[in-house]
C-alpha atoms as a printed R data frame, in Angstrom:
   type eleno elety resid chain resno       x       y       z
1  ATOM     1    CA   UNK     A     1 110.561  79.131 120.598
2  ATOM     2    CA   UNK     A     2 113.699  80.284 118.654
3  ATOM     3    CA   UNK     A     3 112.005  79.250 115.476
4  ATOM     4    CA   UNK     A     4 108.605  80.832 116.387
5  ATOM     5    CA   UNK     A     5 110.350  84.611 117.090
6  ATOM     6    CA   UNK     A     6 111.933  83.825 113.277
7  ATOM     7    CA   UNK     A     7 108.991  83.255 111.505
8  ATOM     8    CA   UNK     A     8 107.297  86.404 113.177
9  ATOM     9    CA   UNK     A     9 110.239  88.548 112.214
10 ATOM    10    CA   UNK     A    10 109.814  87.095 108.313
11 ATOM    11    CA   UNK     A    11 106.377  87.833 108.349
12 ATOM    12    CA   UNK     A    12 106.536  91.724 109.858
13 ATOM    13    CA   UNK     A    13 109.052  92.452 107.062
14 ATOM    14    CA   UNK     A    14 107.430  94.718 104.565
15 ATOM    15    CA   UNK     A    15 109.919  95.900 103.480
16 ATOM    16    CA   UNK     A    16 111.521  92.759 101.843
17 ATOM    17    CA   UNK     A    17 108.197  92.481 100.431
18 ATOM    18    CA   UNK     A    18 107.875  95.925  98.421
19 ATOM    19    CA   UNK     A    19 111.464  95.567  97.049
20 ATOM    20    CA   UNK     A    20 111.026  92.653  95.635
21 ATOM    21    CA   UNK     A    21 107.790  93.592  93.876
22 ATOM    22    CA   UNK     A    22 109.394  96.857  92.598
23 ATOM    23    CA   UNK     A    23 108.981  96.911  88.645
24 ATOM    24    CA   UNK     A    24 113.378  96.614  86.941
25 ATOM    25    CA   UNK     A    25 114.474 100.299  86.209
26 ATOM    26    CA   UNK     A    26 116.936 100.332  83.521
27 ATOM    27    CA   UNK     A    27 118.728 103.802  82.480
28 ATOM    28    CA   UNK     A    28 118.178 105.557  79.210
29 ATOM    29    CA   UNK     A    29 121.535 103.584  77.266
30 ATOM    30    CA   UNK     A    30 120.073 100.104  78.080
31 ATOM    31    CA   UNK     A    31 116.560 101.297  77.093
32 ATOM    32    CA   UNK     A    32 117.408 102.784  73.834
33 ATOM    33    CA   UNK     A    33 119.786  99.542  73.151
34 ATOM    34    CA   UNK     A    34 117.378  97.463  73.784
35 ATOM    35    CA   UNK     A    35 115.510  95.484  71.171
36 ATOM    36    CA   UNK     A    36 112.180  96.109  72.591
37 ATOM    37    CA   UNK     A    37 112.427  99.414  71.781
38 ATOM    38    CA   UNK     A    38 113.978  99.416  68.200
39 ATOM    39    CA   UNK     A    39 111.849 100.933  66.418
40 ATOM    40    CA   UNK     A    40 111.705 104.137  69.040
41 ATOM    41    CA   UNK     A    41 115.293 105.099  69.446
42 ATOM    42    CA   UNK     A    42 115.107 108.415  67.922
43 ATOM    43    CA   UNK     A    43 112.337 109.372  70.463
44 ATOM    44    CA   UNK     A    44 113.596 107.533  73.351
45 ATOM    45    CA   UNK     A    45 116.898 109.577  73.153
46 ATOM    46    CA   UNK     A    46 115.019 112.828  72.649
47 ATOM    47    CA   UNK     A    47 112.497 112.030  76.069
48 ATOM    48    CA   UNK     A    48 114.308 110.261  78.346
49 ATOM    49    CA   UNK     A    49 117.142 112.051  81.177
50 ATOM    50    CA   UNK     A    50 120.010 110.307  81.000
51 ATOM    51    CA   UNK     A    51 120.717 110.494  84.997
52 ATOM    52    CA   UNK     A    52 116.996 108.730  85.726
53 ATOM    53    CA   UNK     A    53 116.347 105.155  85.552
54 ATOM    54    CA   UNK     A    54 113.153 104.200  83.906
55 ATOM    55    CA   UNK     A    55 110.772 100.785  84.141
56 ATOM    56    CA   UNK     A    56 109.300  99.491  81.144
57 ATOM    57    CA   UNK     A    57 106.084 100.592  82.149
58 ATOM    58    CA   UNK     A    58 107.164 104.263  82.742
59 ATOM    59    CA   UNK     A    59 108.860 104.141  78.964
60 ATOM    60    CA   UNK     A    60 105.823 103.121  77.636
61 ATOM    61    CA   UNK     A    61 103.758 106.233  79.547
62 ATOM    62    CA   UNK     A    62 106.372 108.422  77.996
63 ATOM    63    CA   UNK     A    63 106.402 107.016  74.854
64 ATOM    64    CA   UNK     A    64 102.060 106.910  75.145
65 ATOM    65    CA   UNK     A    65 102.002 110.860  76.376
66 ATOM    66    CA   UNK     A    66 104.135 111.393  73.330
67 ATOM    67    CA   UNK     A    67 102.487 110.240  70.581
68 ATOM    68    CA   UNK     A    68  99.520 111.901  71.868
69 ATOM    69    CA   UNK     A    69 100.970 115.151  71.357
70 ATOM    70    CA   UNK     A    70 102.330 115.831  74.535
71 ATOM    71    CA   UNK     A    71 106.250 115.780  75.890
């Protein structure tokens, strides 16, 4: 019965769930060090806070928005 109660606890644990799907954040010196965004340092250093944490896919949004013509 033990094992039964352990299972259901595993299985109403969302929150283990949504952390684990949660996209890396990185903060703005490992971005702008970071090979994957060479070519963009200049930028990356001009648009990014340095007391925020970014994931790749919110870099890329900035980076998008900016070469768009927006900041």
């Amino acid at each position: 019965m033990a094992k039964l109660e352990a299972i259901q606890e595993k299985a109403n644990a969302p929150d283990d769930v949504s952390n684990a799907l949660e996209a890396p954040k990185f903060t703005k010196s490992q971005i702008v060090k970071s090979n994957k965004y060479m070519g963009r340092r200049d930028a990356l250093n001009a648009l990014l806070e340095a007391d925020k944490s970014y994931s790749f896919t919110e870099v890329d949004g900035i980076l998008k928005k900016f070469d768009k013509g927006g900041k």
